[in-house]
C-alpha positions as CSV (number, residue, x, y, z in Angstrom):
1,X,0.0,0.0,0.0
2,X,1.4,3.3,-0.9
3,X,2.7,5.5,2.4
4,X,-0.2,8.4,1.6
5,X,-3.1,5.8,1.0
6,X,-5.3,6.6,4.3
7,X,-6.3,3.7,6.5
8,X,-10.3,2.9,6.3
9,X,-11.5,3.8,9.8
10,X,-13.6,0.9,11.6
11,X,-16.9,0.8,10.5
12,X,-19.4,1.4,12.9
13,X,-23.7,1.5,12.1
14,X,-26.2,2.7,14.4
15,X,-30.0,1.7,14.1
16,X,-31.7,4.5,15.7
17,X,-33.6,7.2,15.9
18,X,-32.9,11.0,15.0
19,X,-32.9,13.6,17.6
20,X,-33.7,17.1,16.1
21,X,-31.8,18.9,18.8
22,X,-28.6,17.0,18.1
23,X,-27.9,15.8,21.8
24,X,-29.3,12.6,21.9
25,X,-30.1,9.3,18.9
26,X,-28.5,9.3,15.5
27,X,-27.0,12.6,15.8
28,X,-25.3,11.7,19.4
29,X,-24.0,8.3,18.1
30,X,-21.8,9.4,14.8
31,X,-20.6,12.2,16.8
32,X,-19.4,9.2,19.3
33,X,-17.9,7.6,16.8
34,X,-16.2,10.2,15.0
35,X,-14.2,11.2,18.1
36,X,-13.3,7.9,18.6
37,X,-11.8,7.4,15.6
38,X,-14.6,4.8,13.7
39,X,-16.6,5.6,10.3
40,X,-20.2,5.9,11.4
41,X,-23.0,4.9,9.5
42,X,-26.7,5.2,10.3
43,X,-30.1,3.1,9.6
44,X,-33.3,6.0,10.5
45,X,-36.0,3.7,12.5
46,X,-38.1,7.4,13.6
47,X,-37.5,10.9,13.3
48,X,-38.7,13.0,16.7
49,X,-39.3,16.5,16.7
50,X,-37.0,17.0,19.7
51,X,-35.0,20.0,21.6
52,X,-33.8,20.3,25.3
53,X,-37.3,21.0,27.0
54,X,-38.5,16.9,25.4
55,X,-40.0,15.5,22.3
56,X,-42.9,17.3,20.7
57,X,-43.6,14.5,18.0
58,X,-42.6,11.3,17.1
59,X,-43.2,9.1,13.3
60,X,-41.1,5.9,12.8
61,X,-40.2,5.0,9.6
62,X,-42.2,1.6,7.4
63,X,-39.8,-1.6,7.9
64,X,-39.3,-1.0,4.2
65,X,-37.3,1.7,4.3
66,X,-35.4,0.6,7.4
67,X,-35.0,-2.8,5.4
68,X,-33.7,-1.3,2.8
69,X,-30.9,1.3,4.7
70,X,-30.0,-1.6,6.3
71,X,-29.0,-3.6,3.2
72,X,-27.7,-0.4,1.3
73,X,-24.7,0.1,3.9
74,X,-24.4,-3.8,4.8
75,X,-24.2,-5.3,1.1
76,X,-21.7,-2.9,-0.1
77,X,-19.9,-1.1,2.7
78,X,-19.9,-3.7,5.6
79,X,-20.1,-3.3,9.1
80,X,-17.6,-4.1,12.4
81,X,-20.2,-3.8,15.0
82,X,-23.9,-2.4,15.2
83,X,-25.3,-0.4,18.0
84,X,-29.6,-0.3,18.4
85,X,-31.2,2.5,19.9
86,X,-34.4,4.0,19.7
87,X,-36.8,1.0,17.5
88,X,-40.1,2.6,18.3
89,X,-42.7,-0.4,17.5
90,X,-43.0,-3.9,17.5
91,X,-42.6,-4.5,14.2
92,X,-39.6,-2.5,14.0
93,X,-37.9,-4.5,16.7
94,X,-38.8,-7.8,15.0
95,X,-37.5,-6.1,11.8
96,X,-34.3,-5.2,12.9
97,X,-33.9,-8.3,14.9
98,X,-34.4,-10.2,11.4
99,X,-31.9,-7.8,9.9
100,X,-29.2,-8.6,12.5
101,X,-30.0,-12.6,12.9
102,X,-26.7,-13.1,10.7
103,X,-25.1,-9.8,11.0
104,X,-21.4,-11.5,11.9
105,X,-20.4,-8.8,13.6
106,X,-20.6,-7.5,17.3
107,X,-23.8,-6.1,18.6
108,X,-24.8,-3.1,21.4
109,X,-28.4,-3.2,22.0
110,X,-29.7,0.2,24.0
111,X,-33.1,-0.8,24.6
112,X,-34.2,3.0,24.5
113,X,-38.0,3.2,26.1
114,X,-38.0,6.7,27.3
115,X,-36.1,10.0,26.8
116,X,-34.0,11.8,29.3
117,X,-37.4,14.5,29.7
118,X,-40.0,11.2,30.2
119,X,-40.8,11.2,26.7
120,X,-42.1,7.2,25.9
121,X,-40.0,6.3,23.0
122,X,-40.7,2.3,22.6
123,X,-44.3,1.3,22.6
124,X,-45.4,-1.1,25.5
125,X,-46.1,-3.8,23.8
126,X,-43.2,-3.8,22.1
127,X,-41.2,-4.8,25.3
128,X,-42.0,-8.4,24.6
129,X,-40.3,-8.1,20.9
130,X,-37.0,-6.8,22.6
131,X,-37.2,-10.1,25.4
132,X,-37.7,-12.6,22.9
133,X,-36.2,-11.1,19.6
134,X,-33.8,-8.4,20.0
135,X,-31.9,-9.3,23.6
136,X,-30.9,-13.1,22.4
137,X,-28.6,-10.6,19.2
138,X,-27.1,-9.2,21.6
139,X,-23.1,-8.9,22.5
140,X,-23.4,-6.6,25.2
141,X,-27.1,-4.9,26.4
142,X,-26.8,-1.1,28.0
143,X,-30.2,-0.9,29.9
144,X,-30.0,2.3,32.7
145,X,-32.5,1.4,35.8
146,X,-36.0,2.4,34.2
147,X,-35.3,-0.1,31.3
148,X,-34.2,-2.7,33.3
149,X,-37.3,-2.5,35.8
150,X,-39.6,-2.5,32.4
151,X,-37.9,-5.3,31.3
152,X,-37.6,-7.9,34.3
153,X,-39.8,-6.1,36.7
154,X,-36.7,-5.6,39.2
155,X,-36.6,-1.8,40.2
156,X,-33.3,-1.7,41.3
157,X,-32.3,0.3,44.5
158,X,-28.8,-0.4,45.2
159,X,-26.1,-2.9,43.8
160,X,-27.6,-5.9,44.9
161,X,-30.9,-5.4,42.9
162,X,-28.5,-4.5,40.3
163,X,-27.1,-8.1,40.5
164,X,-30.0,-9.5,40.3
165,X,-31.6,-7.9,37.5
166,X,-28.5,-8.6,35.4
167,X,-29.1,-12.0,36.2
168,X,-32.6,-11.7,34.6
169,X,-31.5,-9.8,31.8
170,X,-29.0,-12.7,30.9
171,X,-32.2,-14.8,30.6
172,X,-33.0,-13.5,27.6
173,X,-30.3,-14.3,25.5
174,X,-27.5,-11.4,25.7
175,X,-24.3,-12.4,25.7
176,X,-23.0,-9.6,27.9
177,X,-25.3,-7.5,30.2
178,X,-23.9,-3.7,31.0
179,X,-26.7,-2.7,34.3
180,X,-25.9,1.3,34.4
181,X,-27.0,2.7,38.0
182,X,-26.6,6.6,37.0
183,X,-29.6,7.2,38.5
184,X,-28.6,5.7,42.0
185,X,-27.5,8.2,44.4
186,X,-23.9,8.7,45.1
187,X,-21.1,7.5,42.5
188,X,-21.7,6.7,38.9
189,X,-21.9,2.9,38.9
190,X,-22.3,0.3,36.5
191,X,-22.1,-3.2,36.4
192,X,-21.0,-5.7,33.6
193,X,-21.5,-9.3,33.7
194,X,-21.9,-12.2,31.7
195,X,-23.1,-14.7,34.5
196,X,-19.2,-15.7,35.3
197,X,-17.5,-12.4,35.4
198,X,-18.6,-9.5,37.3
199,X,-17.2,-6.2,36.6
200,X,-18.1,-2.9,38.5
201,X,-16.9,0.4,36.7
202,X,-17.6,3.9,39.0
203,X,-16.9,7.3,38.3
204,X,-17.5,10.4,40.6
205,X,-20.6,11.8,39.6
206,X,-20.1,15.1,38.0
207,X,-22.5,18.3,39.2
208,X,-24.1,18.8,35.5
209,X,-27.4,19.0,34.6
210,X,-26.3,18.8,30.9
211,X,-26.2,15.2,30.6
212,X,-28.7,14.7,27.1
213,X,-27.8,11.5,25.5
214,X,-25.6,9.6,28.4
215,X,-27.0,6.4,27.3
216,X,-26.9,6.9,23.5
217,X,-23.1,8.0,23.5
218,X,-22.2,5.0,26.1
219,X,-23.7,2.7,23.9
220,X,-21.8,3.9,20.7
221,X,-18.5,3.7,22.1
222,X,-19.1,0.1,23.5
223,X,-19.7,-0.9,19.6
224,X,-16.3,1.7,18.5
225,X,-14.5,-0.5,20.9
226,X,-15.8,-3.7,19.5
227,X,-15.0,-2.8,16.0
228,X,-11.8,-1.9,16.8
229,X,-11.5,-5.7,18.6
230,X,-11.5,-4.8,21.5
231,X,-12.5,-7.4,24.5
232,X,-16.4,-6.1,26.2
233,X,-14.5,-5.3,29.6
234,X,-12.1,-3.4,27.4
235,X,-14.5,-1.8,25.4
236,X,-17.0,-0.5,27.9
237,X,-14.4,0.5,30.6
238,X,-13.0,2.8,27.6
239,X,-16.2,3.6,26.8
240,X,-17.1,4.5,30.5
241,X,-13.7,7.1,30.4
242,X,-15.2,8.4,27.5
243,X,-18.8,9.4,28.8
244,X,-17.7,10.5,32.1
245,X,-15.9,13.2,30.4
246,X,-18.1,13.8,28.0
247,X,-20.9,14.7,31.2
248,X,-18.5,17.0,33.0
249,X,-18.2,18.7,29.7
250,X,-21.9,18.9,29.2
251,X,-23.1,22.4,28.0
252,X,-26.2,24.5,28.4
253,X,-28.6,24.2,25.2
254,X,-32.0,25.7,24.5
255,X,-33.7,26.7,28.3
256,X,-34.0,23.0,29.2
257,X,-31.4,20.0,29.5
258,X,-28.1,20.6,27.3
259,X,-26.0,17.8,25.7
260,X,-23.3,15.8,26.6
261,X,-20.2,17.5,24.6
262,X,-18.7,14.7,22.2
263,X,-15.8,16.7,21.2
264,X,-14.7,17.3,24.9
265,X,-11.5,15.5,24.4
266,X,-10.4,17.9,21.3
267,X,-11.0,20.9,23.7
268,X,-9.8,19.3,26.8
């Protein structure tokens, strides 16, 4: 290869919503992955009307044309490792759950069910779809503490519930189960387990109010880190450096809840 030929980047797709205001979905994940050094690529499941006081509106795309992004970037460009987010409906989770049954590659499933404002962003009954279809695809599954008590009924108080509720997540299938207690008081924990190993990752819990798209951004650098071939401890304890600063960075946006800054290593 000739010295000036540039390297291909790894290749990193998102399924996902888009966030209007920029801080959170689509938008959130390929800034993630641009700063961390991967080629992002994206597959629209819903488009929200969105800023930093919530979401005014909400329209998910047919499983047509999420098919058919799907197979535009896959058959031609490839992928390293996928990251879900935001699926919206039933049938989109079964849809992308089809699409992924023989990805070959590493995948991060965010099972997104409600904004950082309260917004509902999956349907209830499509909680049963991400159990039985989406979970079992999974490499590693980033539920915070609401999604986890929606989707094993545990509402987790303190590290043991989190223990337990991992356990119950790893009944469905995932291979790897990331439990994030940011909404516990006191440090930033999160647990990562597979059944065998347990792995605790805390980080002092910064004093910012600014922290649109935590879970989005977490999620997108677990799947950088697996495209670059990284081990899942690897990968999500880089990951978990990555966020934190990215919170303490977080900057005021619009008169309600600002973004996490993505580029806060750049202006560090």
């Amino acid at each position: 290869m000739p010295a000036n030929t540039p390297t291909t980047p790894p290749r990193v797709l998102t399924i996902a919503g888009s966030d209007s205001g920029g801080g959170a979905g689509i938008q959130a994940d390929l800034k993630t992955m641009l700063a961390l050094g991967a080629h992002g690529m994206s597959v629209l499941t819903a488009v929200t009307a969105q800023n930093s006081l919530g979401v005014q509106g909400a329209w998910e795309l047919p499983a047509e044309a999420v098919r058919a992004q799907y197979r535009s970037v896959v058959d031609d460009i490839g992928v390293q490792a996928v990251k879900t987010g935001m699926l919206a409906s039933p049938l989109l989770v079964e849809t992308v759950a089809e699409l992924l049954s023989d990805v070959g590659a590493p995948v991060v499933v965010d099972p997104v069910s409600v904004s950082k404002h309260g917004d509902r962003l999956l349907a209830d009954d499509a909680l049963d779809a991400v159990r039985t279809a989406l979970l079992p695809l999974a490499t590693v599954a980033t539920p915070n503490l609401d999604e986890t008590a929606e989707l094993t009924g545990i509402k987790a108080t303190g590290e043991r519930d989190m223990c337990r509720a991992a356990e119950q997540l790893l009944s469905y299938g995932p291979r790897w189960v990331l439990v994030k207690g940011g909404h516990l008081p006191g440090e930033a924990v999160d647990l990562l387990t597979d059944g065998t190993e347990q792995h605790w990752f805390r980080a002092p819990r910064h004093d910012n109010r600014h922290t649109h798209g935590t879970g989005c951004t977490l999620a997108s650098a677990i799947a950088v880190g697996l495209a670059q071939g990284r081990a899942v401890p690897e990968a999500v304890r880089l990951a978990k450096e990555y966020v934190t600063g990215a919170i303490a960075a977080g900057f005021a946006l619009g008169a309600g809840l600002g973004p996490v800054d993505h580029g806060w290593r750049t202006r560090a």
